[in-house]
N, C-alpha and C positions, 0 to 999 in steps of 0.2 A: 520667869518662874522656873523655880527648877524642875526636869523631866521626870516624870511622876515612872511607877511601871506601870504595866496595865488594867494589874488590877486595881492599884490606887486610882489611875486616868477614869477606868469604866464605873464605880464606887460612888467617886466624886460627881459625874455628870448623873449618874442615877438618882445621886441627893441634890439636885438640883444646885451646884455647885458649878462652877466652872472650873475645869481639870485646864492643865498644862495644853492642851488640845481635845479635839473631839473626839472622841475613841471612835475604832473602825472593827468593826466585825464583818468578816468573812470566812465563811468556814466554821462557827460557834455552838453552829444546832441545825435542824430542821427546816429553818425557812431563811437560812442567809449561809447555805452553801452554794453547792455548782452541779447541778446535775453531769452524768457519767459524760456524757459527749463533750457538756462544755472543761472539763477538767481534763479529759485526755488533750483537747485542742491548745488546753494552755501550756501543759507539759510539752507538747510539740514547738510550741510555739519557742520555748525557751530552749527549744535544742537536746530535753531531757529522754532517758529513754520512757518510753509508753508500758505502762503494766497493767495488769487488770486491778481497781480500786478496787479498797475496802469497802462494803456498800452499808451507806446510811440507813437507805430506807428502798424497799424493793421497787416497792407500790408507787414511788415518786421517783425510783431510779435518780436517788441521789448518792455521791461521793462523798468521806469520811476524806480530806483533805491530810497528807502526811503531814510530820512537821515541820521538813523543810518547804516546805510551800506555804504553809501558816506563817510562816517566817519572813518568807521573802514578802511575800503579800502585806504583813505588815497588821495581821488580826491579832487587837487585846483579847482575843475570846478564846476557849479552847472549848470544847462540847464535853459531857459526863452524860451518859447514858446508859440505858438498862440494854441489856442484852437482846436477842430474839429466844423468840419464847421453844420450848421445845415443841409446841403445838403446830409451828407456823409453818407457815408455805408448803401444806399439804399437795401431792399428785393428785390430778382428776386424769380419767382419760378422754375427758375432751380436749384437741389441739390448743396451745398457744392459752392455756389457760390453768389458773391454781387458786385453791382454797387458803385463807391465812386463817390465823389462828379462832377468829371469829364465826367461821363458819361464810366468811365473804369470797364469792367468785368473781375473778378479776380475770379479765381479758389482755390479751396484746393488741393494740391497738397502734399499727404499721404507720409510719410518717416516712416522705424519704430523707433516709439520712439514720432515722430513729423508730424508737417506741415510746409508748409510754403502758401504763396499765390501766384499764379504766371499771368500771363497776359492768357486773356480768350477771348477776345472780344475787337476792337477797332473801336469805334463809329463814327471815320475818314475813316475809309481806304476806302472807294467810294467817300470823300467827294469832289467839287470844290472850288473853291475860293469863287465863290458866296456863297457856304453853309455855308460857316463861318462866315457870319454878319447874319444867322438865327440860330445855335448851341447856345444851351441854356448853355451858358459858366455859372461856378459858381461865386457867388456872392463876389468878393476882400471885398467890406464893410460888408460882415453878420455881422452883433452885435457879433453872438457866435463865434466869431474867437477867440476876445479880449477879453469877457467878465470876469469879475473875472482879468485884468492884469494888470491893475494901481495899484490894491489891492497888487497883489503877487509882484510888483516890488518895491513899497514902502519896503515894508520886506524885497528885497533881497540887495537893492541896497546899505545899508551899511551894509551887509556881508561881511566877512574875503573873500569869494571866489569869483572867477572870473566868469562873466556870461556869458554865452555862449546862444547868441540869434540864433531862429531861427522861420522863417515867413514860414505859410506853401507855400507861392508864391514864388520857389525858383530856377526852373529850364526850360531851353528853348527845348534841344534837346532830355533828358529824357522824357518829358513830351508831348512833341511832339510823339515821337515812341509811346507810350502809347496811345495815341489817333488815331496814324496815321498808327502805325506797322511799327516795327523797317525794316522790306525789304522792303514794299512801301517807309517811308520816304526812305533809301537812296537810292530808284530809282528814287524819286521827285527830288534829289540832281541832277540828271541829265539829266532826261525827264521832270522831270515839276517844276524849281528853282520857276516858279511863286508863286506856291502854297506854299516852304518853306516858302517862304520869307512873305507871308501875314500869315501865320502858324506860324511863330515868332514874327510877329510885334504885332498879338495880344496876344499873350504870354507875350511878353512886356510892352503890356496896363496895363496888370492883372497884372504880378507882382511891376510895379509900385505904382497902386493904395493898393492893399496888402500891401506892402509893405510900402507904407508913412503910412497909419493907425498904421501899430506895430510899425515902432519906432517913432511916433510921442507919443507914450507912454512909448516905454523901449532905445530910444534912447541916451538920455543922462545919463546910468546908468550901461549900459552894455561894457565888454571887448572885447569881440569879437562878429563879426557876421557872421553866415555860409550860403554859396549859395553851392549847387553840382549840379553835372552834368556829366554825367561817358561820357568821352572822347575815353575810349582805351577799349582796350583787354588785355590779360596778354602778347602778342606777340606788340601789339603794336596801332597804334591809331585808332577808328573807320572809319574814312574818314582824306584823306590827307591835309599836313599841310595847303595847299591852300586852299582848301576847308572849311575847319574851319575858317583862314584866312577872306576868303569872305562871309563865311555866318554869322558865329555865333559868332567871335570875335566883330564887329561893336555892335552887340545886348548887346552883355556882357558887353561893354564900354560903350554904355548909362545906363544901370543898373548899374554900380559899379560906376558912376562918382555919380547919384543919389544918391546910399546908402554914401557914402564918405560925401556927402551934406546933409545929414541928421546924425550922428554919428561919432564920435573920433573913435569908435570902428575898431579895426583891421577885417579885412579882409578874411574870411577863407573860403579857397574854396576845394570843396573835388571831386574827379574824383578816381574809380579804376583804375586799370591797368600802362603800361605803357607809362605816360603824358612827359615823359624829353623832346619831341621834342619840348614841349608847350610851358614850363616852361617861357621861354624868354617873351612869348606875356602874359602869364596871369600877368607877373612883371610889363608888361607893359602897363594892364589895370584897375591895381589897388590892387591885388589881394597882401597880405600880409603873406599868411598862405595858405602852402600846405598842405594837408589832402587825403590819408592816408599814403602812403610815404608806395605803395606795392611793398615791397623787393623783392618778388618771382619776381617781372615782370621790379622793375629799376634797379638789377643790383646793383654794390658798392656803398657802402649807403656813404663812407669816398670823393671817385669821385666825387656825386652828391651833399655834402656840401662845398667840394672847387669849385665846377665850378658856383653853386649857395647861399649858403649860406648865401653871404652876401648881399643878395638883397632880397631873402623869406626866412621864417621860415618853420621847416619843424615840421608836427603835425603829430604822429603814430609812423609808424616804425619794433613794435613789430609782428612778422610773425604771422599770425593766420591760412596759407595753413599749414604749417605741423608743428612748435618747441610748438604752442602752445595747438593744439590735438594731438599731438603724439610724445612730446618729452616726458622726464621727467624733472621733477624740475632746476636740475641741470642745459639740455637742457637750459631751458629758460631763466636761470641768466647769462649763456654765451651769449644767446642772446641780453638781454637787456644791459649787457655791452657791447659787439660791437656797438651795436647802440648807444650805449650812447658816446663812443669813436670817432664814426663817425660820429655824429650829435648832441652832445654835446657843443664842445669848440667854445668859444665867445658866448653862448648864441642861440637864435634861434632855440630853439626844445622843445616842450611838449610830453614827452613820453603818449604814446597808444597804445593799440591794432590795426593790421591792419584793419580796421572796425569793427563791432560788434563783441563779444563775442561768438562764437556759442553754441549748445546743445555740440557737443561734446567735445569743452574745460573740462577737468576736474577743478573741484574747488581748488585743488591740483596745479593747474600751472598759474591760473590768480591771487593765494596769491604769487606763486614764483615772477611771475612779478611784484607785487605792492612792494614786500621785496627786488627784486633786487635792483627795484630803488632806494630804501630810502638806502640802504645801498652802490651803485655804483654810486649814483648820484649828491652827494655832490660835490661841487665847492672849490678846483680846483681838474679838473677830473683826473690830471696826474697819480696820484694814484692806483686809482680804478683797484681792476685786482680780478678774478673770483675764489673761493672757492674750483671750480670745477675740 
């Protein structure tokens, strides 16, 4: 077959088609970059000088990957995202701590070696229903969402790569916890359904109007688009399948019939943990593209493409709880070829890391992965079998 580019490669495997190889995203979006520590280690690693990155996201202390490292890496993806909001990352004077645009207090939370940010404070959790048409919610139209992004889409949008949009207005029950605290909401879920539900509807105002602003500028240009929303646990889903059912399935389906109505662009929706009980109803609210495809918590990745694969595409895959810090090299190209095996044939898989990159990935095992692919992933996969 002749070699596709990457947006033809990522296109083709999203319509369940089988491309020239299996596309590889690193570096794309939100949940298949490298957080700040693991990106400087790999910059190191190849002898380049160290600078302070461009930061993706504060709250996950992740890196915006230059393009020559997209490059050398070997990712069909490139990210399209909305700016930071003029609201965000407000001063507190409590130490080691900042408010973001939501009105959410986030802490430092010291590791050695690192940080991370974690939840501190939730601006909800006394609130009623009346409080919420007075909650000084952030602004969908700021100027600085977009600004700069007709500019950068003209640029990207006859690029070889496939763009991976993402509006920062992208989630109902994340974002809800966050405000609400993740054991109040789900004791709302059953003492007080009123307040979820007006708790979501304007979660839904906002990310519609957010939302029709970005893609009424990166809409017609872009390949895929991501919403998340973490659904489960590694044992299994936050709230029962009814429960999502009636709450927060109806909300997602007016959101995803919207974004469908605004964009060609596939569909990509990302949840940890273990989602398969879902799987059925996200197919069946639009949802194109499953993201992160966590092996520790579904179980046989080979199962999970016959019982589904021919109705969603599976985006990730590669383990990042243990083959990826703590295998060796070797570890990981067996890995990427099973998964490739399992979630390869007919198309319908963009290999990835199971979410971000962490600090403790060596640089040593995320080159394993990007080599496994390009070397296991070529079409037709019968072949492919492990060095190892």
């Amino acid at each position: 077959m002749a070699e596709m580019t990457s947006r033809e490669r990522v296109w083709a495997a999203l319509n369940h088609e089988e491309p020239d190889r299996v596309p590889l995203d690193v570096g794309g979006g939100g949940n298949t970059t490298l957080a700040v520590e693991a990106y400087e280690r790999l910059l190191a690693y190849w002898g380049l000088p160290r600078h302070p990155p461009h930061i993706m996201s504060k709250v996950f202390r992740l890196a915006f990957l230059d393009e020559r490292t997209l490059v050398r890496l070997g990712s069909d993806t490139r990210p399209v995202r909305v700016r930071s909001s003029s609201q965000a990352l407000l001063p507190t004077e409590e130490p080691k701590t900042f408010v973001d645009a939501w009105g959410v207090t986030f802490r430092k939370a010291e590791y050695p070696g690192g940080y991370y940010w974690e939840l501190h404070r939730h601006p909800l959790a006394d609130a009623t229903v009346e409080d919420l048409d007075r909650y000084p919610w952030p602004d969908p139209l700021d100027p600085a969402l977009t600004a700069g992004l007709a500019d950068e889409t003209s640029v990207l949008r006859d690029s070889p790569y496939a763009l991976v949009a993402t509006t920062g207005f992208k989630s109902f029950w994340e974002q809800g916890y966050m405000l609400r605290g993740l054991e109040q909401l789900l004791v709302d879920l059953v003492a007080n359904p009123s307040f979820v539900a007006a708790l979501m509807e304007k979660l839904l105002q906002l990310n519609l109007a957010g939302t029709r602003r970005f893609l009424e500028i990166v809409g017609p240009y872009v390949q895929v688009f991501r919403a998340a929303d973490d659904l489960a646990t590694q044992t299994g889903l936050i709230m029962s399948p009814e429960t999502y059912r009636a709450v927060l399935k109806p909300v997602y389906k007016r959101y995803f019939d919207f974004v469908h109505s605004m964009t060609d662009a596939k569909l990509f929706f990302h949840s940890c943990g273990r989602v398969t009980e879902l799987i059925d109803d996200l197919v069946e609210i639009g949802v194109d593209i499953l993201n992160p495809v966590q092996v520790s918590a579904m179980g046989d990745t080979a199962q999970l493409k016959a019982r589904f694969g021919s109705r969603i595409a599976f985006w990730g895959g590669i383990d990042t709880q243990d083959v990826l810090p703590h295998g060796t090299p070797v570890d990981v190209e067996r890995e990427v070829v099973r998964r490739i095996r399992d979630l390869g044939p007919g198309g319908g898989y963009v290999l990835a890391s199971v979410h971000n990159v962490q600090p403790d990935v060596p640089p040593e095992n995320l080159l394993a992965m990007v080599e496994a692919a390009r070397k296991h992933g070529r079409y037709p996969l019968a072949g492919a079998t492990s060095s190892g």
